[in-house]
Structure formats: C-alpha cells, structure tokens
Phi, psi and omega in degrees: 000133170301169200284290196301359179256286203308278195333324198281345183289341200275336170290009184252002203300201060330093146107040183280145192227332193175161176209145205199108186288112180232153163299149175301328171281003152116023190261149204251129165245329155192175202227146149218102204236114224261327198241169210253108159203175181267106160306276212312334181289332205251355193266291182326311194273292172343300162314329168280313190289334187287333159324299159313299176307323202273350165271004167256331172277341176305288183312325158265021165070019176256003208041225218264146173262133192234359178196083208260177156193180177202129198263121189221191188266009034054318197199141157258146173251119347107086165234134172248133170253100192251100161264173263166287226256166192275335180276125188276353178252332203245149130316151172241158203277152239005046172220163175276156187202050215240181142222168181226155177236133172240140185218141188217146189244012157254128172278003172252015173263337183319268206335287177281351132334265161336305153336278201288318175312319175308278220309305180298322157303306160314320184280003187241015194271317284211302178320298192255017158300146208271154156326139185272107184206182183233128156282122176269123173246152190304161145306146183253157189258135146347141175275137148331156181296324189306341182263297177309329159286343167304267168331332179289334182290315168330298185290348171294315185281126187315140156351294169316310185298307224286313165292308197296311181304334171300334190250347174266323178296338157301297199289321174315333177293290183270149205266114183252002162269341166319291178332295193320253219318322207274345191263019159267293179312312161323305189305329194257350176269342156307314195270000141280338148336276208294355199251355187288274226293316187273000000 
C-alpha cells in the first residue's frame, strides 16, 4: 500500500488538521495535510518534543518512550515513535525507526486517535526499514597516554566539575587581549566608514 494512502486513514480522524512521517533523524519523510497552515513546522517542533521525552525518560530510568502528546487549547498533538533497534536515538541497519505526528482539533477524539497512529505507524514499518548493511566507520587514532588520563579522570569527575574544568581549559585558550583589539577594531569601523565617505 503507499505511504500517502496509509497517512490518509488518520484523515478519517473527527477534527483531524494534518499528520507528518519524520526519520528518527528529523528529516520530513511524507505529509497530510488537508488544511493551509505550516504542517512541516509545526510536525518538525512536535518531533522535538517526542525526541525530548525519550532522552528524559531514559535519564529518569523508565526506559524508552515511544509515545507522547500535547493538549493544548487548540489541538491535541499526537507522537509516536515505532523503533526496531535497541538504540532509542539512532536507526539500525535491518530496522524501522520512524515517528509520526498527528494533530487533531477534537479532545474527544484523543482515545481513536491514539488507536490509529498505532495502527498506521505500524503499517508503515515495513515501507521505511533500513537495509540490512554494516557500516564501516574510520578508525580513531589512539589516545596519548596524557589524553586518556584525561578522560578517564573526567569521567570520574561529577558533571559540575567536569563543566569548570571545560571553562577553565577555554579561559585558558584564549588571548584576551587578542579579543580586546579585534572588538575595538569592530567598534571603530563605523567611524572609519563614515570618515571614507566626507
């Protein structure tokens, strides 16, 4: 069945306003959008959120989030995430990875609404599974012994520390009088313009 027919069953929705296919990496893979406002924009920010929740539910030890929404006075928004693969972020090679966004403008519709995003996400799995293939990635070149004690000591060190240490090896980095001269120099080029000109 085509991609653009199955999305269309979700247009059978009560108070259905638009529906949108993204790649786990955020790429718009196909759309339906019966009325004129920007779907991609408002499907694309949805997709951040469902993106959000699954590195907040991770982080709070609940595992993988596969389905959020937001009710709003306007709209219920609808995201589903249909993984495959054990990485909650990335596609994997012989797996499906997609999310879909559904936006609908009756709340008394959420119960099949929901029903149906399954239903459909599921039926669209089949369509966007990736090739079963192995990625060769370069080699990484060995740490100095001086760079692997670094890192090892980082990660031992709590988050906070870890930031000072990033921002004091930065303030160290930079030549601030270097800084000084080119934002003097900015400052001063209006009034050499203008000294062009008369």
């Amino acid at each position: 069945m085509d991609v653009q027919k199955k999305l269309s069953r979700l247009a059978e929705i009560d108070g259905f306003l638009g529906t949108a296919l993204f790649s786990a990496e955020g790429r718009l893979l196909a759309k339906c959008e019966p009325f004129d406002f920007d779907l991609k924009l408002v499907a694309s920010l949805a997709n951040g959120v469902l993106v959000n929740a699954q590195k907040a539910s991770l982080d709070m030890g609940f595992g993988r989030c596969q389905f959020t929404y937001v009710h709003t006075e306007k709209a219920l928004i609808l995201i589903r995430c249909l993984n495959e693969g054990r990485n909650p972020l990335r596609t994997e090679p012989g797996k499906c990875h997609i999310h879909l966004v559904l936006l609908v403008d009756n709340p008394d519709s959420f119960g099949i609404a929901k029903l149906e995003i399954n239903k459909v996400i599921e039926s669209l799995a089949e369509d966007f599974r990736m090739p079963e293939t192995t990625l060769q990635l370069p080699k990484r070149k060995p740490l100095q012994p001086a760079q692997a004690a670094r890192q090892q000591e980082q990660q031992r060190q709590p988050p906070a520390a870890v930031q000072r240490h990033h921002l004091r090896d930065v303030a160290e980095s930079l030549d601030n009088e270097k800084i000084d001269a080119m934002f003097d120099g900015l400052l001063m080029q209006p009034a050499r313009m203008a000294e062009e000109y008369t």
